[in-house]
C-alpha positions in Angstrom: 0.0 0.0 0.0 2.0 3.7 -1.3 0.5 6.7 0.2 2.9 9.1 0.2 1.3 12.2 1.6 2.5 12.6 4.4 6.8 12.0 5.1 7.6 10.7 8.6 10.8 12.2 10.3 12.6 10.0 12.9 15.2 11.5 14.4 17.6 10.4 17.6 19.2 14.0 18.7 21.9 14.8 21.7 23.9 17.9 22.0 26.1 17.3 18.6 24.2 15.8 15.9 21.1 14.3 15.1 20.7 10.9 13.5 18.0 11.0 11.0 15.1 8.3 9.1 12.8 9.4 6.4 10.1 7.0 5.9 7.0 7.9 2.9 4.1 7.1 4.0 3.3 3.6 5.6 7.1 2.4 3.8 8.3 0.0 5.9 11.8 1.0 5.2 13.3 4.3 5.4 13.8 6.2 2.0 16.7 8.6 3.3 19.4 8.2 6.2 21.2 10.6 7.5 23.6 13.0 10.3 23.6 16.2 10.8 24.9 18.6 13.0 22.7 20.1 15.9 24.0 23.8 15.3 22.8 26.2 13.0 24.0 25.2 9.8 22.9 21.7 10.6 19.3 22.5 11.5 19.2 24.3 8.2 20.4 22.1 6.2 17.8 19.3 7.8 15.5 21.8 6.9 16.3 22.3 3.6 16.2 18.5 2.8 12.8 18.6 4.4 11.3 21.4 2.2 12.2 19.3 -1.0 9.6 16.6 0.0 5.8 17.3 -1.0 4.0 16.0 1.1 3.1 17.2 4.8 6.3 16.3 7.0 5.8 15.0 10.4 8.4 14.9 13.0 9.0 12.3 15.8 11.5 12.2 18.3 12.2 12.7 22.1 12.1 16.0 23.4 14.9 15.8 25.7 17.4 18.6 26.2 18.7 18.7 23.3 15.2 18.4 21.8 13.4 21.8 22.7 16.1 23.9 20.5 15.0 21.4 17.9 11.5 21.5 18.0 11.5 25.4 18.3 13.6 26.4 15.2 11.3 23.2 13.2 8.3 24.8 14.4 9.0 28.2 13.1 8.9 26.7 9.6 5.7 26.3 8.5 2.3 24.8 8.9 3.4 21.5 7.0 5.9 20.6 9.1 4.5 19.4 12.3 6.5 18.2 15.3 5.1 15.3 17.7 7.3 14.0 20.7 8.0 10.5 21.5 6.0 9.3 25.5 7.5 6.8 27.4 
């Protein structure tokens, strides 16, 4: 089954750099892989990548810490990008 509307963002973030997993809609394995770096350049960059998909982007991960920043400067983006944290 493809639906590709919406592109799911996994990502596994400490102070340095966040591991990432792009997964299409119900794909059971990731399209993209990637690192990138928690500063600035690296959250724009992620971003970047992210605007090049069409479809509405979701976001999951654990909003430690190093997580907030994250989800602050993602949220700022836009209405298609939507960030949802991960409950123990």
């Amino acid at each position: 089954m493809e639906n590709h509307s919406i592109v799911w963002v996994g990502m596994d973030t400490d102070a340095k750099k966040n591991q990432i997993s792009l997964y299409r809609g119900w794909d059971r394995e990731p399209a993209a892989e990637w690192e990138a770096g928690m500063d600035g350049q690296g959250i724009k960059k992620l971003i970047e990548r992210l605007h090049r998909e069409k479809a509405e982007i979701r976001c999951v991960y654990e909003a430690g810490p190093c997580g907030y920043e994250l989800y602050r400067k993602l949220k700022k983006v836009g209405d298609s990008l939507r960030c949802h944290r991960a409950r123990r």
